[in-house]
N, C-alpha and C positions, 0 to 999 in steps of 0.2 A: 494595487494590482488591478486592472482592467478586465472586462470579462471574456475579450481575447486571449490575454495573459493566465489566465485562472485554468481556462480550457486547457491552453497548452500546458500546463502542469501536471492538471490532468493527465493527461494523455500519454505524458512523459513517463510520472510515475505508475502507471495502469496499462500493460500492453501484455499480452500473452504471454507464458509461462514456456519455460525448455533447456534443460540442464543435466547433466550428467557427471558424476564423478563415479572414479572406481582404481583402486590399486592395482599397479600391476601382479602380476600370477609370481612372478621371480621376484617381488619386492619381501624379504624373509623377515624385516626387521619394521618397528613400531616407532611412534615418534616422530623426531625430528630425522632421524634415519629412512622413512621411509617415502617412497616418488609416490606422487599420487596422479593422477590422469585425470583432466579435466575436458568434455566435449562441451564449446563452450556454443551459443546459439545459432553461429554457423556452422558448425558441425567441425570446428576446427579443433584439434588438440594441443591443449596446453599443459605440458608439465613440469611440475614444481617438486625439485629436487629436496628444496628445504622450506620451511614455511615462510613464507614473506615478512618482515619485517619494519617496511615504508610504505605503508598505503596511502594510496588517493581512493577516496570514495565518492563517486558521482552518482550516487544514490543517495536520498533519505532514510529509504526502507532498510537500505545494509548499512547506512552511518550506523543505525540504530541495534540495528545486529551486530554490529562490530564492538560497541559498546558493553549490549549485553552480553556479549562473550568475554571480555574483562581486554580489549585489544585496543583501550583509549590509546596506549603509551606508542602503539606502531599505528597508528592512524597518522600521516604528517599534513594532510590534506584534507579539505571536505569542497562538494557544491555548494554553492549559497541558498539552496531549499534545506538544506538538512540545519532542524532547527531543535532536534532533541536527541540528548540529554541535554539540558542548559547549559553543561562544560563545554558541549561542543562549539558554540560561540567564542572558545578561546581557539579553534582551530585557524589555520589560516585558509580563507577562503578563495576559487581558484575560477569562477566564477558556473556556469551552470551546461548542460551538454549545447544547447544552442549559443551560447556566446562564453565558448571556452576561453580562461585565458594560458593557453599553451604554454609561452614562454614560466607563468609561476608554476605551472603544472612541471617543469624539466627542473627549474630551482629545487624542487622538492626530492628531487633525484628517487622518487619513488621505485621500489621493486615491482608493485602490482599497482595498478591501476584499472577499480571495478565501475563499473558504468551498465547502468539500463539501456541504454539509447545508444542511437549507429553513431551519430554523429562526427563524434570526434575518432572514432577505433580507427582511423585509416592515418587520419595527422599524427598519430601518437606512434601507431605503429613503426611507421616511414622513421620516426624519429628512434627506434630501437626502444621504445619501452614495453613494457608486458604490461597485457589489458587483457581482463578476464569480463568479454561482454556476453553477460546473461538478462535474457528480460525477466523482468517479475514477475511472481507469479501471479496467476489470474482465480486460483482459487486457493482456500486452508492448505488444501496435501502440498502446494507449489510451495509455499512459503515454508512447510516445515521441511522440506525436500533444500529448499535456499541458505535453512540454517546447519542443517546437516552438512550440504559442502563448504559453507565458509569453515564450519567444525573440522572437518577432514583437512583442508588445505592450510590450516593455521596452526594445525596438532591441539585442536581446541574441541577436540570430541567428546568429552565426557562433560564439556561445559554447553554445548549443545545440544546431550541428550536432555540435559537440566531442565533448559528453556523449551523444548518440544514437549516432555511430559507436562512442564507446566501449564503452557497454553492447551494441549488438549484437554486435560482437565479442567480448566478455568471453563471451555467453550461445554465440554459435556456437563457442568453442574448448572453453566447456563440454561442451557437446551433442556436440564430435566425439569426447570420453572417454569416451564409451558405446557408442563404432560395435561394437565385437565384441560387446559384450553383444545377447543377443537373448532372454530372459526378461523378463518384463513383472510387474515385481515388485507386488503386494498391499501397500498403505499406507495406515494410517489416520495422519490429520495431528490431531492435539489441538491446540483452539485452550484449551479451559478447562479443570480438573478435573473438568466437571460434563460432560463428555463431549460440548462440542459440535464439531464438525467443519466442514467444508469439502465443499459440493458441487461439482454441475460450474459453475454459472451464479456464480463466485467467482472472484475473481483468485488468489488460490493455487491453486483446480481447473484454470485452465486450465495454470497452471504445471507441474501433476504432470503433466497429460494431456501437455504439448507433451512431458512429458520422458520418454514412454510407460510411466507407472508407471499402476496399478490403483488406484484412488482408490475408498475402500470406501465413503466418503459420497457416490457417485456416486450419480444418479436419485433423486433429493431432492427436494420441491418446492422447498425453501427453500436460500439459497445456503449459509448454515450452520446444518446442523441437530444438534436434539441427540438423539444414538442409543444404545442403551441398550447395557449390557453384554453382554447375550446376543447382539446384532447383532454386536458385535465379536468376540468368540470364534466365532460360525458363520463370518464371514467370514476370518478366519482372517489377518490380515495378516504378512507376511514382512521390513516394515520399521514402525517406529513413529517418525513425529516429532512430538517434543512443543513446539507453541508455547509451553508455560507453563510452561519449568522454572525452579525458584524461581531459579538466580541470576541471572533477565532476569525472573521473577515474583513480586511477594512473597509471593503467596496461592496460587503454582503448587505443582507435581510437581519429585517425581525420578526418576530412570532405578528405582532400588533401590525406589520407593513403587509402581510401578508394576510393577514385576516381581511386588511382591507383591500385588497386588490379587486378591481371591478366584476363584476359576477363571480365570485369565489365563496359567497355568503351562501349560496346552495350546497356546496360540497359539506360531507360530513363531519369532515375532520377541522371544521372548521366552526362547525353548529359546536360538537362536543368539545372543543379544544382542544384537541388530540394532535398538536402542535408541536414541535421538539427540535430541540438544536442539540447537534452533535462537533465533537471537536470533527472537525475533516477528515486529518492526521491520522486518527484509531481505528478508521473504517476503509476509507480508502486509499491509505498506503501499506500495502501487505508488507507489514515488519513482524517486531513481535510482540506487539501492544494491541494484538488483534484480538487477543481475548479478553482485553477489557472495552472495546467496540464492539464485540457480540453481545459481550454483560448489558450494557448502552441501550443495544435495542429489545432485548430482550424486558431490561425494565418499560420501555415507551409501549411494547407490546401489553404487557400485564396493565399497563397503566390505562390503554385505551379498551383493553376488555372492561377496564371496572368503570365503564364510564357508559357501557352501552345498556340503553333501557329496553 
């Protein structure tokens, strides 16, 4: 995958957050008995009489949600980005929101059809199937807000509270491994080799923010932008994480490629080796693997305090 290719993945999977569900007020009964209302990112309402049962999922971040709600067995479909749980490789693949392939997308005779992206919601539509398009969320409360309504529209709610208690615990035992630290460490987050980054209006910006690190692709207009070398070295970063190291990218970095990159022997994080590669996956696709991508950086943090002299 190329570094135009990687961005748009990006981009795909990472776009601002906005969803709603709610029972009707006349729905008296639980279950599979009960309608539930969905407003879904254009404000349209979609409801679902009974829980869906043939999913397409054109997300990675809800393949993964689907999963962990125990919903392998009504999944009949996935994109070719969704690449965990490992079983999901036995799904049939239907190709990705920019080059759908429609026609295996109708074979699948799918009930719901859940999608990030515009793209395809108008061809599918036109064609009579139901698409539930909600963007991702852009920070923690989105994504647990994202498990909650797949929980509601699947009748899989009590297996949703599971997964939200979980992950907010995982991120608050994270969060209390920093109470002594009181440095607000400088980090540039690499999404690509081509040096694009992470703003604040991004779900990994809010990540670093909540986790009071200095985000150097702060005050961006774009949520990931791409900033040139010279911008990195003035700014001086004290930790580096690299979403692209090659063995989570084929076309990524290494710790060692980067060390050496032409005037980057002045930057901090580079004196101390305060260096780190992260799966991509855990941080920057809001599923529910997020809280072990806080854990992630939370260790890289502690790791580069105990390095400062």
């Amino acid at each position: 995958m190329g570094n135009l290719s990687t961005v748009l993945l990006v981009l795909m999977l990472m776009v601002t957050a906005g969803c709603s569900a709610q029972r009707p007020t006349d729905a008296g009964t639980t279950g599979n008995n009960s309608k539930i209302s969905v407003l879904d990112s254009r404000g349209k309402e979609i409801i679902f009489d009974s829980p869906p049962n043939r999913i397409v999922s054109l997300s990675p971040a809800h393949t993964e949600i689907f999963y962990m709600l125990g919903l392998e067995n009504y999944l009949v479909g996935v994109d070719s980005f969704s690449d965990f749980p490992d079983q999901v490789s036995k799904k049939p693949q239907v190709g990705d929101a920019f080059t759908l392939n429609i026609e295996a997308v109708v074979g699948l005779e799918p009930d719901l059809i859940y999608t990030t992206f515009d793209g395809p919601v108008e061809v599918l539509e036109e064609l009579g199937l139901r698409v539930l398009y909600i963007f991702p969320a852009k920070d923690v409360k989105g994504v647990l807000q994202n498990i909650k309504l797949l929980g509601d529209i699947t009748d899989r709610e009590y297996e949703a509270k599971d997964v939200i208690e979980r992950i907010e615990s995982q991120i608050e035992v994270a969060k209390s491994r920093l109470s002594g630290i009181e440095a607000e460490f400088r980090v540039y987050y690499e999404l690509d080799p081509g040096l694009y980054t992470v703003g604040d209006d991004s779900f990994v910006g809010d990540i670093l923010s909540m986790l009071g690190l200095e985000n150097i692709g702060a005050g961006s207009d774009s949520p990931y932008p791409k900033i040139s070398e010279e911008v990195i070295i003035f700014n001086d970063p004290e930790i580096i994480i690299l979403a692209d190291g090659r063995e989570f990218v084929a076309t990524g970095t290494t710790v060692g490629e980067v060390s050496k990159r032409p005037g980057w022997q002045s930057i901090t994080a580079i004196k101390r080796k305060s260096i780190y590669i992260v799966d991509g996956s855990l941080i920057s696709r809001p599923g529910p693997r997020i809280g072990l991508g806080v854990e992630k950086i939370v260790d890289f943090i502690l790791d580069a305090h105990s390095k400062q002299s």
